[in-house]
C-alpha positions as CSV (number, residue, x, y, z in Angstrom):
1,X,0.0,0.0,0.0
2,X,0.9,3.4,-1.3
3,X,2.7,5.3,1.8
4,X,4.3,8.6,0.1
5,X,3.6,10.2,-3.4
6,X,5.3,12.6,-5.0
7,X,3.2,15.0,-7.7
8,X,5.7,17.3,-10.0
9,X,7.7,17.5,-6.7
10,X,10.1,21.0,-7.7
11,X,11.7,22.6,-5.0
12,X,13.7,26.2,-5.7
13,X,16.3,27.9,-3.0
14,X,17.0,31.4,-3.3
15,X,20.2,32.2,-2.6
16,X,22.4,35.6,-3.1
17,X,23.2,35.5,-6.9
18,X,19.7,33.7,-7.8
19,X,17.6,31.1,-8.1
20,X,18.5,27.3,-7.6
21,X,16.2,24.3,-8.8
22,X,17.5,21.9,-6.3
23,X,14.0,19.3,-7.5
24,X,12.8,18.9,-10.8
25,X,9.6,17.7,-11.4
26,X,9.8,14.3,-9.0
27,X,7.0,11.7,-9.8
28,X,7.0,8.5,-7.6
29,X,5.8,6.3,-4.8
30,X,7.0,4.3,-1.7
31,X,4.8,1.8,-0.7
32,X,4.3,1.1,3.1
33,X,7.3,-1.5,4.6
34,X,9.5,-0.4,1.9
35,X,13.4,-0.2,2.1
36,X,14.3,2.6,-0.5
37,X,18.2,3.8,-1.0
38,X,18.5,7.2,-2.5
39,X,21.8,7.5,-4.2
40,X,23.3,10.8,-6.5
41,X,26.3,12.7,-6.2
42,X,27.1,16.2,-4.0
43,X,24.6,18.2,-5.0
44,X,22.4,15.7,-7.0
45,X,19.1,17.2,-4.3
46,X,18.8,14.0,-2.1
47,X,19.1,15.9,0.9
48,X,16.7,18.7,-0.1
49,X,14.2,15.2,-1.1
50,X,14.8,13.4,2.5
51,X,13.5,17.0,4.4
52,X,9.9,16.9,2.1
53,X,9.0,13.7,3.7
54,X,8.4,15.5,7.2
55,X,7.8,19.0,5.8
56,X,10.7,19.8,6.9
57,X,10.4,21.8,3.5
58,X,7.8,22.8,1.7
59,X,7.3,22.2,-2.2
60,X,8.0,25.2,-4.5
61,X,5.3,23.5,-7.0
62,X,3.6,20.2,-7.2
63,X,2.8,18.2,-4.0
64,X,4.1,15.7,-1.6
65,X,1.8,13.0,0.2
66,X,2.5,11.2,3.2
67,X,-0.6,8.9,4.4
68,X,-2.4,11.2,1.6
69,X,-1.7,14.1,3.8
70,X,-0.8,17.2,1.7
71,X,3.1,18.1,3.1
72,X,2.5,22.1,2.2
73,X,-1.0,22.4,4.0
74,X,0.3,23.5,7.4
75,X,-2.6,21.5,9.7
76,X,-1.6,18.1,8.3
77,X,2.3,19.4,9.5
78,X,1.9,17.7,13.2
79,X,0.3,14.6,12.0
80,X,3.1,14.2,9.7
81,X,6.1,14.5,11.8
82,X,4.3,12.1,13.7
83,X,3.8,9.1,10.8
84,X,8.1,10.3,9.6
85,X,11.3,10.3,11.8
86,X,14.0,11.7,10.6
87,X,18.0,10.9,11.6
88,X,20.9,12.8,10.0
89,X,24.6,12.4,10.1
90,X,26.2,14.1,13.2
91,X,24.7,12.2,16.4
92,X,25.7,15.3,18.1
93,X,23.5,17.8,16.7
94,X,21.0,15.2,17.8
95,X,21.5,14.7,21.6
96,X,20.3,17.0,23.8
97,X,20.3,15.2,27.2
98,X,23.3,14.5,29.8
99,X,22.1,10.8,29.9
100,X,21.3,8.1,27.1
101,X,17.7,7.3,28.6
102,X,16.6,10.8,29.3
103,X,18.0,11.9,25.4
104,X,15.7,8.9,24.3
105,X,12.8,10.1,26.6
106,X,13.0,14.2,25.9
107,X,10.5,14.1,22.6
108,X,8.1,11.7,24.7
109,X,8.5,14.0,27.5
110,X,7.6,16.8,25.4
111,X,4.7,15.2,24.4
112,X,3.0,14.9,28.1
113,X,3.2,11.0,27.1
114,X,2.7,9.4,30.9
115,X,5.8,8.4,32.7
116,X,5.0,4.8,32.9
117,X,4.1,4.8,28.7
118,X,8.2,6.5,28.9
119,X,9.7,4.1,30.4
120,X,8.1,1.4,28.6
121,X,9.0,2.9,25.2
122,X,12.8,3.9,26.6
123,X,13.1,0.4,27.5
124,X,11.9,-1.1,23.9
125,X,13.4,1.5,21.9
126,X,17.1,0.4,23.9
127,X,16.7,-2.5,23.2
128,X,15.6,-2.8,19.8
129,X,18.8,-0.7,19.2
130,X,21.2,-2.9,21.2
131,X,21.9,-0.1,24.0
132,X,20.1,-1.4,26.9
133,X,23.4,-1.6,28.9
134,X,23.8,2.1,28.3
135,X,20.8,3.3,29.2
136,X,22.3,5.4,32.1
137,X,25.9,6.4,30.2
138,X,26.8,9.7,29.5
139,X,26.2,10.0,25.1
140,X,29.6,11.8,25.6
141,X,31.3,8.3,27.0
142,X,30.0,6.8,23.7
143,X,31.2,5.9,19.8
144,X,29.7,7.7,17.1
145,X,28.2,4.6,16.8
146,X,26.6,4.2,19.5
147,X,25.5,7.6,19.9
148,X,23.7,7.3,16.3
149,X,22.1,4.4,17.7
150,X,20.9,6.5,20.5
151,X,19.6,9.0,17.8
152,X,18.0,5.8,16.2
153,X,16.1,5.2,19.9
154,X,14.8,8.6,20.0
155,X,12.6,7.9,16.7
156,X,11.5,4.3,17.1
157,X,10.3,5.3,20.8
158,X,8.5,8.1,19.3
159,X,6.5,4.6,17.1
160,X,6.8,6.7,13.6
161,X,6.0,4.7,10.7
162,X,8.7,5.9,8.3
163,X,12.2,6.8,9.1
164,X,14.4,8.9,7.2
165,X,18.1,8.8,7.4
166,X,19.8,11.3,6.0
167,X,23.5,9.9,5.2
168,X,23.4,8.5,9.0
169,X,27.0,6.9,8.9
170,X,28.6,9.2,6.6
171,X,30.8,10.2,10.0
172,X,31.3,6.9,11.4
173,X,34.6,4.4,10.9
174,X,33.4,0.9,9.2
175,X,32.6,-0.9,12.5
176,X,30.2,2.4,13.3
177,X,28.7,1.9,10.0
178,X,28.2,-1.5,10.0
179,X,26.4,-1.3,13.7
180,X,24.0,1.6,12.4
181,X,23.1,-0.7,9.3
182,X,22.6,-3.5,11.4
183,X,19.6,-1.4,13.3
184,X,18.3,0.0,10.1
185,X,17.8,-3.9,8.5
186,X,16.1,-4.9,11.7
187,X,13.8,-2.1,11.6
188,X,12.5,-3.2,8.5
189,X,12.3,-6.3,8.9
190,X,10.4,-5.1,12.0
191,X,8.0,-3.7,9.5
192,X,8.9,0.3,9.5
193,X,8.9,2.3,5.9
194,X,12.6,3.3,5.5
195,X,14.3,5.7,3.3
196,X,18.1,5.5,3.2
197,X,19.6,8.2,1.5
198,X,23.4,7.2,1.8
199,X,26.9,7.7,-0.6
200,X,27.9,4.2,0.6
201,X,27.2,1.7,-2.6
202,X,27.0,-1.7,-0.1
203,X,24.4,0.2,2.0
204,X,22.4,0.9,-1.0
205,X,22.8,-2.6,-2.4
206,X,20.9,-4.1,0.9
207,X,17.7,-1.7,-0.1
208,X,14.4,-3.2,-1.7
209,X,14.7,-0.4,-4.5
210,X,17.3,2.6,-5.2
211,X,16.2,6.2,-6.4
212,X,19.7,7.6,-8.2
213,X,19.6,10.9,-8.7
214,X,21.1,13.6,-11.0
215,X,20.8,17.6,-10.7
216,X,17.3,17.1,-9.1
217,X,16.0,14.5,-11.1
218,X,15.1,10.9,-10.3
219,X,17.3,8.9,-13.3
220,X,16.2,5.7,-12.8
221,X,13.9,3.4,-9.9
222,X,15.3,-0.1,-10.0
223,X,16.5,-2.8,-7.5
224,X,19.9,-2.8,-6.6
225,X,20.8,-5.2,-9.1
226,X,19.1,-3.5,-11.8
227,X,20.7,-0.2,-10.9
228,X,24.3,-1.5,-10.5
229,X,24.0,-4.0,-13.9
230,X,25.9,-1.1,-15.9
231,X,29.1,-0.5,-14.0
232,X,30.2,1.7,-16.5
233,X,27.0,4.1,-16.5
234,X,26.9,4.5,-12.8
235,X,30.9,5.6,-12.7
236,X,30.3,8.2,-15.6
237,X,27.5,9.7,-13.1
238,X,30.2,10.5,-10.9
239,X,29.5,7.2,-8.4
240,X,30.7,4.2,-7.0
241,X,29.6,0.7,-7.1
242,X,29.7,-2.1,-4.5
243,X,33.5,-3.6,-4.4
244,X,32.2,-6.7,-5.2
245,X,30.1,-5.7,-8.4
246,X,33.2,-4.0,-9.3
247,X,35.6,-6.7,-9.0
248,X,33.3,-8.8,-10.6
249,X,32.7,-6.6,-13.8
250,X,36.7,-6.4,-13.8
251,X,36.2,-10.3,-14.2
252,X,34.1,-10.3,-16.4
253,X,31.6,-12.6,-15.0
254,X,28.2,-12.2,-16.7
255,X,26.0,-11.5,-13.7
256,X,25.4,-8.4,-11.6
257,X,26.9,-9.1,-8.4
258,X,26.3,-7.3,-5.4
259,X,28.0,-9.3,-2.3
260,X,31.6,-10.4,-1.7
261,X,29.3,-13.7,-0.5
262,X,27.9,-13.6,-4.0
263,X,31.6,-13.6,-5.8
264,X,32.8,-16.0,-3.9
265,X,30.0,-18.5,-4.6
266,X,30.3,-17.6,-8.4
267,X,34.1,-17.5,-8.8
């Protein structure tokens, strides 16, 4: 079932020496449970795409649906943020509390949820991200890892529907990375809508369907295999592909492979 829908989506910053179309006339539609990876280069307006999902920003022209709720009209705004989380890169910016369980319980706080309904959604939310040791740990005694994961907490005990993150290990080293992407597969596997908009090619490959962008357009919808089966097209876009799709175009094996599990098997 049809979660978002994007109508002619443009979106136009003004800045000092003009206009910039940062969206072009988007047309698509996430259905509800999806895993979708947005992929472009520096510039390509994934950023600008992940903030419409929560009206964060509104549409210069066309529309924006979430649960057929129009993104520009401003009474449908609250509803919204409460169907979409969002999560972007620097944990930091994020945490606003002195320790892990009252950072995961300030929105709930906020929203004069009861204490024991708190606690009971702290509690899940730590563990669903695999922090329930550090529940009372200062974030600042923590790996950007773990802090992201903390970040994670704070919007699955809020119970949106759709998360949003924004290039959420773009600061993290490899074991950071691979922790955060853990959480995010077991979320939707858990069932949650999530939109990964990410420059890392093996987190994209793991998605149900990629969005690659280019200069505010939407080039091509396709699964990760479908997306990465011209090596040579994605590289002239300015992009990477999975190391193992790359090794194995170098080899000239036939296939599109997306997993160094997948190579091996194959070679």
């Amino acid at each position: 079932m049809e979660i978002i829908r994007a109508e002619n989506l443009r979106h136009i910053y003004k800045t000092a020496s003009g206009e910039k179309l940062a969206l072009d006339d988007l047309n698509f539609s996430i259905d509800a449970g999806e895993f979708v990876a947005i992929i472009g280069t520096n510039g390509s307006g994934k950023s600008t795409l992940a903030k419409h999902f929560n009206a964060l920003l509104k549409p210069t022209a066309g529309k924006i649906f979430v649960n057929e709720l129009d993104t520009s009209d401003e009474k449908n705004i609250w509803a919204i943020r409460e169907n979409v989380g969002m999560v972007f890169q620097n944990p930091d910016n994020e945490i606003v509390a002195a320790i892990v369980e009252d950072d995961i319980a300030f929105g709930l706080e906020n929203l004069g949820i009861e204490p024991s309904e708190i606690r009971r959604r702290v509690d899940l939310a730590l563990e669903n991200v695999n922090m329930t040791p550090y529940k009372n740990f200062s974030p600042s005694k923590l790996s950007g890892g773990q802090k992201q994961r903390i970040a994670i907490a704070g919007v699955i005990a809020m119970q949106t529907k759709i998360i949003v993150f924004d290039e959420p290990t773009a600061m993290l080293d490899p074991q950071g990375r691979r922790e955060v992407l853990s959480t995010i597969k077991k979320l939707h596997v858990q069932g949650l809508t999530i939109i990964l908009i990410t420059h890392f090619m093996e987190e994209a490959a793991t998605a149900d369907k990629i969005f690659l962008m280019e200069r505010g357009k939407i080039l091509k919808v396709g699964t990760p295999r479908e997306i990465f089966s011209n090596v040579k097209e994605i590289k002239r876009l300015g992009l990477d592909v999975p190391v193992a799709t790359e090794l194995s175009a170098r080899l000239k094996i036939p296939k599109t492979i997306l997993t160094a599990e997948e190579l091996i098997a194959e070679i």
